[in-house]
C-alpha positions in Angstrom: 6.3 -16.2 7.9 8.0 -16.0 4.2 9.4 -12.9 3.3 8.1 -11.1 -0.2 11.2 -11.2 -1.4 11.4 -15.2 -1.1 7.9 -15.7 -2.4 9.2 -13.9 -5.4 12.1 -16.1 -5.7 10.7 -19.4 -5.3 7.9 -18.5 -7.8 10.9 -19.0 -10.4 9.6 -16.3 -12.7 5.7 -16.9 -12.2 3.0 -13.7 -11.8 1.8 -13.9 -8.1 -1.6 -12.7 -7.4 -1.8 -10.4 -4.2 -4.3 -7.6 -2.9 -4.7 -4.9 -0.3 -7.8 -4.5 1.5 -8.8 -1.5 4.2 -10.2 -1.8 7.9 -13.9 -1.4 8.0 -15.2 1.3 9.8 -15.2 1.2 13.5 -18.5 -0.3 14.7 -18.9 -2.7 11.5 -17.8 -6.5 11.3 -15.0 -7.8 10.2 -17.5 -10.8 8.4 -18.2 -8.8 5.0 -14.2 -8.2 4.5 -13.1 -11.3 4.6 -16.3 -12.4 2.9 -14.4 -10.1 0.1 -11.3 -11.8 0.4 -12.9 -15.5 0.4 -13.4 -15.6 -3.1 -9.9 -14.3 -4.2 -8.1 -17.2 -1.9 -8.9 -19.4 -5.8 -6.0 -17.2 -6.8 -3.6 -18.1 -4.4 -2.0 -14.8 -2.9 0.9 -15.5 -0.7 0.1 -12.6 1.0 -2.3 -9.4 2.3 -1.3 -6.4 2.5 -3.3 -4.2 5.6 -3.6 -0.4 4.8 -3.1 1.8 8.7 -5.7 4.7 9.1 -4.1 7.2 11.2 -6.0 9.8 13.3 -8.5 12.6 12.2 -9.5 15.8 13.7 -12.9 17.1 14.0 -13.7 20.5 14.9 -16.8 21.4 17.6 -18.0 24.7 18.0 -18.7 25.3 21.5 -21.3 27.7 23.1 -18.7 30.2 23.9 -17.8 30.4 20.3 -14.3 28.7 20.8 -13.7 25.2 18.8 -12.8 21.9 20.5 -10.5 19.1 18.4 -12.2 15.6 18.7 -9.4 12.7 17.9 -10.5 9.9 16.6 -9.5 6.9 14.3 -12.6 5.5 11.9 -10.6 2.5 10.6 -8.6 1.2 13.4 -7.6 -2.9 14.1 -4.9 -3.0 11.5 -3.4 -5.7 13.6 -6.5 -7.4 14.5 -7.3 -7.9 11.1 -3.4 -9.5 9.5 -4.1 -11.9 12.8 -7.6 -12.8 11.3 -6.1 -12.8 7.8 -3.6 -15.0 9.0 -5.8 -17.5 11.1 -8.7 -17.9 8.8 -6.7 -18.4 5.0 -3.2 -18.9 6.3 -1.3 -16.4 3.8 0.8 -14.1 5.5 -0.3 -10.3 6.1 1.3 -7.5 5.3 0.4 -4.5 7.6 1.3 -0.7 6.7 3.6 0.9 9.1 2.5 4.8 9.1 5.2 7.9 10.2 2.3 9.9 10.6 0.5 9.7 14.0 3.2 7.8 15.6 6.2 8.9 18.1 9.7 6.8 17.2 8.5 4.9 20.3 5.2 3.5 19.7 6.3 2.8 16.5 9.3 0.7 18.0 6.2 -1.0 20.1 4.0 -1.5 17.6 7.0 -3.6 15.1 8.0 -5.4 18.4 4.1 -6.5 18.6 4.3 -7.4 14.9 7.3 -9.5 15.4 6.2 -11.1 18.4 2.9 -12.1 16.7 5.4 -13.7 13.6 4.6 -11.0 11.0 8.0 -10.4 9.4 7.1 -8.2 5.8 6.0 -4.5 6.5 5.1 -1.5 4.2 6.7 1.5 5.2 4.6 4.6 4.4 4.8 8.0 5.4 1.2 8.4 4.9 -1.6 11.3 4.4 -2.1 14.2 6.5 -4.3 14.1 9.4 -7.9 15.0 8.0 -9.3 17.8 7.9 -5.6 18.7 7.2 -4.1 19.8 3.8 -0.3 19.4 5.4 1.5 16.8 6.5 3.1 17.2 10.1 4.8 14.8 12.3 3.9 14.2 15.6 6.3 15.3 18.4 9.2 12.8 17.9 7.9 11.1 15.2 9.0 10.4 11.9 8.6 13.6 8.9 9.9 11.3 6.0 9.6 7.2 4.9 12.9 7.1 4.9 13.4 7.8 8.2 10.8 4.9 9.1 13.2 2.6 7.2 16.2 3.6 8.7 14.1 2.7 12.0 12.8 -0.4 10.8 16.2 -1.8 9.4 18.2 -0.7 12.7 15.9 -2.9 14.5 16.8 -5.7 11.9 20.6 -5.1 13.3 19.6 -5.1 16.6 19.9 -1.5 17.2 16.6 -0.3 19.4 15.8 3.7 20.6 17.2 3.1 23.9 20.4 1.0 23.5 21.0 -0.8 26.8 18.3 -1.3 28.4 17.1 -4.8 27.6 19.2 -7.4 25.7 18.9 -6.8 21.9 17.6 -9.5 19.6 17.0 -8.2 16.4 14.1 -8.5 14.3 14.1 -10.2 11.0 11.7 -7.6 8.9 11.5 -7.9 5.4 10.3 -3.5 4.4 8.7 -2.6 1.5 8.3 1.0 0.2 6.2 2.9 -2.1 6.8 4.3 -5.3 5.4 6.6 -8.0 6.1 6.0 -11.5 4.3 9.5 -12.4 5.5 11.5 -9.4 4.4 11.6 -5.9 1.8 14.6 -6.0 3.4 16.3 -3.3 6.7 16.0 -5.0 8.5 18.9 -6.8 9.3 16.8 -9.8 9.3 13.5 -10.4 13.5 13.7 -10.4 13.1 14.7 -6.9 11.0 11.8 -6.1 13.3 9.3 -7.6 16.0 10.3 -5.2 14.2 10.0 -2.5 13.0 6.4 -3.5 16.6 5.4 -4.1 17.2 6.7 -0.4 14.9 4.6 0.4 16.1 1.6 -0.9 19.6 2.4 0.0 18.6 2.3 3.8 17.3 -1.0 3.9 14.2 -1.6 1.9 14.2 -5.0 0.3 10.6 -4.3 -2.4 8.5 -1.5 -4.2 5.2 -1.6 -4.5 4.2 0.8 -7.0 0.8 3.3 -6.6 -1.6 2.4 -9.3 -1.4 3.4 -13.1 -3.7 3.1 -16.5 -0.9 3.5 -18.6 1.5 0.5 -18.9 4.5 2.8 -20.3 4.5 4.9 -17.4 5.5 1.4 -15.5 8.1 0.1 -18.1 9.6 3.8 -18.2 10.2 3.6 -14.4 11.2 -0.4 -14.0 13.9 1.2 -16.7 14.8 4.2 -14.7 15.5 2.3 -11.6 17.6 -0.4 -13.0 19.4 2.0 -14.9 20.2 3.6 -11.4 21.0 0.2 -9.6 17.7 -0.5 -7.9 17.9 -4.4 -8.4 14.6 -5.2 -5.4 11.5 -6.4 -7.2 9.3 -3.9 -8.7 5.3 -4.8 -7.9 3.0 -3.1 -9.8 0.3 -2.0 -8.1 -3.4 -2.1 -10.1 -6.9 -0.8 -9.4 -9.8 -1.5 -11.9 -11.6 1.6 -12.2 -15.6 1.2 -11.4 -17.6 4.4 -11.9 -17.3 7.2 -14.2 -16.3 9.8 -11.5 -12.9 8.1 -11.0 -12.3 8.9 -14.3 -11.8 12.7 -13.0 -11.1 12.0 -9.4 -8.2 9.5 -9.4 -6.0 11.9 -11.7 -6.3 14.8 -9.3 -5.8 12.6 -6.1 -2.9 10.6 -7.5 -1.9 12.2 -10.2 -1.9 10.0 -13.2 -2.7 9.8 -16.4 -5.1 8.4 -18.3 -4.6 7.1 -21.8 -7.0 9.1 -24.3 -8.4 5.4 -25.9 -9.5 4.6 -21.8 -10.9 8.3 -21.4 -13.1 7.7 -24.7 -14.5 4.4 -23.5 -15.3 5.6 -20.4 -16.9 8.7 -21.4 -18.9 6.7 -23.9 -20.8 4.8 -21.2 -23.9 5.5 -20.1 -23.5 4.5 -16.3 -21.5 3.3 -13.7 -22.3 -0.2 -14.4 -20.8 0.0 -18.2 -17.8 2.3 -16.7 -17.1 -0.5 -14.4 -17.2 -3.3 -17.2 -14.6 -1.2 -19.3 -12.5 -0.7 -15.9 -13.0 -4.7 -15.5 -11.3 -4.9 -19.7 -8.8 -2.3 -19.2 -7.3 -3.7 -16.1 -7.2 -7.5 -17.5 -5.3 -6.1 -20.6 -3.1 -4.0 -18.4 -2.1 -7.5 -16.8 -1.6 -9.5 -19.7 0.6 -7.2 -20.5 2.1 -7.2 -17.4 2.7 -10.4 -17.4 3.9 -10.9 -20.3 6.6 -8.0 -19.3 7.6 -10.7 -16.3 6.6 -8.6 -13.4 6.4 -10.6 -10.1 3.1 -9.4 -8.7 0.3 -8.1 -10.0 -1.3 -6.2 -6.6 -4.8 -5.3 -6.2 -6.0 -2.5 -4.6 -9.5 -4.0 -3.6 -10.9 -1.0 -1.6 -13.1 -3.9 0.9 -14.5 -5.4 -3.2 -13.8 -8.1 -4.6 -16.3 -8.8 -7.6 -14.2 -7.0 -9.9 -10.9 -8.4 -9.0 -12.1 -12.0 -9.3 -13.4 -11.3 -13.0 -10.2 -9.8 -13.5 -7.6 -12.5 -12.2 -10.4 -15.3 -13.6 -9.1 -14.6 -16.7 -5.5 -14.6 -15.5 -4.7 -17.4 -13.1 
């Protein structure tokens, strides 16, 4: 596999085109993702990233009135998937590594199976509480913060393993990627906060940022500025999602929390259904990237959730 990072060089200045797509649900075929995906291979991407869906919790009420915790995972084959990815277009996958609903050892085990299968780029991610859960916990000797995922990750990439001594070392050849939020993590006190932990981040090993997805262009330049400002020299990825129905317009700001420029709000409210909402995401995203590109960042990344229609109307008028 080729790192991000060397993608990035060897593009000599050139806008790649990637995406990120999700696992279908357990039960479904795998035949209508990459029917998704299909389509955007006219673009190019170098690479896939592969979101992880860690475990959930649902609650039974039994007879005797007590409750009973059902585990289960509605998205699994993560790996399965960048293999299939890898096998059917030959670009390289990119699969999210989670701290949450992982020990330090399966973690350790599941990067040993991604370097034995030749997948060398990860993105580290502390990732979302276990549903129906509001808080984020650990699991017993797992990891509470990305950062410590990263540490993990890049000791591996010295050689250094949990238990030091029991088999010959090789090390791993990773190349870790790390989110980022140019308007705050939502969680986060303040967005000053946030910064240092990104630049922890980055100071333990990760080599790339992909960014969580923004409708307002300056928020991006503002933070590219901040970073280099405070020596953070890896590439920047911006990451994009086209907005397609008028809900989003309410329920992406609270999720993520970001803002929306009042010229977007106005079109969007304006429309009359989902169907205009989405063609005014479709024109709102494919300006964003002009822009973008014009700016010189080295990947535009699409956050697909399992679509593609608007995407490829999107990077049509792009590539």
């Amino acid at each position: 596999m080729t790192k991000i990072t060397d993608y990035i060089q060897q593009a000599n200045g050139k806008t790649l085109f990637s995406l990120e797509v999700i696992p279908p649900l357990k039960g479904s075929s795998i035949k209508e993702l990459l029917a998704n995906i299909e389509p955007l291979m006219d673009f190019k991407p170098p690479f896939i990233d592969v979101t992880y869906h860690r475990e959930e919790y649902i609650e039974q009420a039994l007879p005797d009135g007590t409750v009973k915790h059902i585990v289960t995972r509605k998205r699994p084959g993560t790996l399965g998937i960048c293999s299939s990815i890898m096998h059917k277009f030959g670009v390289d996958a990119v699969p999210h590594v989670l701290c949450g609903g992982f020990t330090r050892e399966e973690t350790e085990d599941f990067l040993m199976d991604l370097h034995y299968l030749g997948i060398d780029n990860v993105l580290v991610l502390r990732g979302d509480p276990a549903k129906p859960y509001k808080t984020f916990k650990p699991k017993t000797n797992g990891h509470e913060y990305a950062s410590q995922l990263v540490e993990q990750v890049a000791n591996m990439n010295k050689g250094q393993y949990l238990h030091e001594g029991v088999e010959a070392l090789a090390p791993t050849d990773f190349c870790i990627g790390v989110a980022a939020y140019p308007e705050k993590h939502f969680e986060a006190v303040d967005f000053d906060v946030d910064f240092e932990y990104l630049k922890q981040k980055i100071a333990l090993g990760a080599d790339y940022i992909v960014t969580q997805m923004f409708f307002d262009n300056s928020k991006y330049f503002e933070f590219v500025k901040r970073c280099r400002e405070a020596g953070i020299t890896v590439p920047i990825i911006p990451g994009l999602k086209p907005l397609s129905t008028k809900k989003q317009l309410s329920v992406l700001p609270r999720i993520f929390y970001l803002h929306m420029p009042d010229d977007f709000v106005k079109a969007v409210e304006d429309c009359e259904n989902d169907a205009q909402a989405k063609q005014v995401g479709i024109e709102w995203c494919t300006q964003q990237c002009k822009e973008l590109m014009a700016f010189g960042v080295p990947v535009l990344h699409f956050y697909t959730m399992g679509k593609s229609e608007n995407i490829y109307k999107i990077a049509s008028q792009l590539y």
